[in-house]
N, C-alpha and C positions, 0 to 999 in steps of 0.2 A: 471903552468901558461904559461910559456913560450911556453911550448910544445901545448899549445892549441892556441895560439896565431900566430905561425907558421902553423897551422891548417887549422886556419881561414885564411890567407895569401896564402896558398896554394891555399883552395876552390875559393879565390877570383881571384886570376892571373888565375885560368883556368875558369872561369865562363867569364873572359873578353876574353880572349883566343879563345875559344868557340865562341864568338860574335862577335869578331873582324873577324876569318876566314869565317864564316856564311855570315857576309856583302859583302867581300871581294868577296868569291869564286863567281863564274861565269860559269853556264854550259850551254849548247846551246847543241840542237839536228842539227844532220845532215840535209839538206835543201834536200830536194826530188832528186833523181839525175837523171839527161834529158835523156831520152830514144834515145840513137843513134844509132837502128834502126829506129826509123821513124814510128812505129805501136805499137797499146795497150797491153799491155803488162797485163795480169792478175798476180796474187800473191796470190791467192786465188783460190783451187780446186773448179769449180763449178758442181762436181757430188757427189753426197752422194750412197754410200754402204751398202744394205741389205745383209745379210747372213741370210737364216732360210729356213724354207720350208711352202709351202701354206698351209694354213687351208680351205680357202674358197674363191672362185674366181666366181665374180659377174660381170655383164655389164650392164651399163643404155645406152642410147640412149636421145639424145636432141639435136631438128632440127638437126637432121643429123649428129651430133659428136657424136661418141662412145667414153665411158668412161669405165674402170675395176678398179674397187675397187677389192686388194688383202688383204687378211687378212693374215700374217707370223706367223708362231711361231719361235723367232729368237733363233737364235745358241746361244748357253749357257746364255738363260737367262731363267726365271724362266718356269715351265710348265703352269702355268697359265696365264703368260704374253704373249700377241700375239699384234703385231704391224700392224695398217690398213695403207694399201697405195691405192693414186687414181693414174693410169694412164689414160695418153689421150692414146685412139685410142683402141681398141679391139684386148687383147693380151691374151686372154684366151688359144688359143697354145701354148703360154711361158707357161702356171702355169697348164697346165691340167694334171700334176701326183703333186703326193706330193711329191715328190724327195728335197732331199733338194740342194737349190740352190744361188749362189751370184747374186744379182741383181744390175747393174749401172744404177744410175736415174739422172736426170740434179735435183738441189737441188733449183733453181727457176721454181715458177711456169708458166705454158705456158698458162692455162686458166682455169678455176673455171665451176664446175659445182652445181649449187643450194648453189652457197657459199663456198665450199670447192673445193681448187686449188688440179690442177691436174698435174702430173711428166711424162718427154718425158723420154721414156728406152735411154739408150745409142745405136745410128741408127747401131752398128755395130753386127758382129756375138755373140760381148764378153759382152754385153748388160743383156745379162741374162745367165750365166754358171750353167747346170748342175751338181752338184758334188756327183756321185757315190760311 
């Protein structure tokens, strides 16, 4: 009896224990810290990475904006998975072999064609890499 009595005594001093620290503690996140450079700072990559090689590379036309939709079969994923991307502007010279290749894309979109947004390549040479 005793021994169960001490038991109960125990579960009770830590069930108040338990509540008492609970009320008590107190934790607060760090407050944004001021940018002393003086400019926007992102923290967030804004370009997304394809690796695969084209399957089929198509161009629409509307008023005057060219669009290409690339179809990838991406690197190590399955053989019957293939990944569709639109780009703005007419970039059928990036994807006319089927080599396979890394593509940098801005991962917002610039502007929509019939409803479905369209991806700027990366403006530089490394935009879209070849790899042999």
């Amino acid at each position: 009896m005793r021994k169960f009595t001490v038991f109960i005594l125990t579960l009770v001093l830590l069930g108040w224990t338990i509540l008492i620290t609970s009320a008590l503690g107190h934790c607060a996140t760090q407050n944004a810290r001021p940018n002393s450079l003086g400019v926007l700072q992102t923290y967030t990559n804004p370009w997304t990475y394809m690796v695969g090689s084209p399957v089929r590379v198509a161009t629409f036309e509307d008023n005057g904006n060219y669009y290409t939709n690339v179809e990838f079969k991406a690197l190590g994923a399955s053989m019957l998975n293939t990944v569709s991307i639109l780009f703005c502007g007419n970039e059928t010279s990036a994807f006319g072999d089927g080599h396979l290749r890394a593509v940098t894309y801005r991962t917002s979109v610039a502007r929509s064609y019939r409803g479905v947004g369209c991806h700027e390549i990366l403006p530089t040479q490394s935009g879209v890499i070849v790899i042999e």
